[in-house]
N, C-alpha and C positions, 0 to 999 in steps of 0.2 A: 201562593207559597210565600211566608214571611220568610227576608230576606236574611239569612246568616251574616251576612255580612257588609253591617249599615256601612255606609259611604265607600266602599272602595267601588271603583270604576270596572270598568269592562276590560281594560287593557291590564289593569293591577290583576285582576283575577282569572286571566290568562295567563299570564306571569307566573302566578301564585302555584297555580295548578301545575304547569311545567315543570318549577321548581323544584315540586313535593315529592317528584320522581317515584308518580303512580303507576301499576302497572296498564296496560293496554284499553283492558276491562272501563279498570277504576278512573283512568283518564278522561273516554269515553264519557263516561256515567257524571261524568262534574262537571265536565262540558255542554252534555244536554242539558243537566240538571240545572248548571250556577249562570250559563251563558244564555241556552236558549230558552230556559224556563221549561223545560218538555215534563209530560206529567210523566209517573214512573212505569205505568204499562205502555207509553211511548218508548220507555227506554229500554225499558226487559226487552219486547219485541227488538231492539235495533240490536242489545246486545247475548240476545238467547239467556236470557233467564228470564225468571216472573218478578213482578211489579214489589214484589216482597222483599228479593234478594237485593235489587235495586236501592230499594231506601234501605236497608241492612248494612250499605254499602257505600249509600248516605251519610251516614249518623257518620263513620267510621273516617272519612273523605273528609268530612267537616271538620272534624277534631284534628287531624293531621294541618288543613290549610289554617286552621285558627292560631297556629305554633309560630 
């Protein structure tokens, strides 16, 4: 996964996440996604969607912490 976002740390992007006041789901999903690097049919399965709706959810996740 190229990284969305060069040089910020692991603690800034916990932070970040928190901040953005995601819901449950989308919390979730940026956590696997941005912390623990999980692939997206890792993440569907953890949070009951498919791998699709996951990076749908992505794109959308990213655009909000890049603000």
């Amino acid at each position: 996964m190229k990284d969305p976002f060069p040089g910020v740390g692991t603690a800034e992007m916990k932070r970040r996440i928190m901040d953005a006041r995601l819901g449950i789901v989308d919390t979730q999903i940026a956590l696997m996604r941005l912390i623990d690097g999980a692939k997206y049919s890792d993440i569907g399965a953890a949070c009951d969607c498919d791998r699709r709706t996951a990076s749908r959810h992505m794109k959308d996740i990213i655009e909000l912490l890049g603000n």
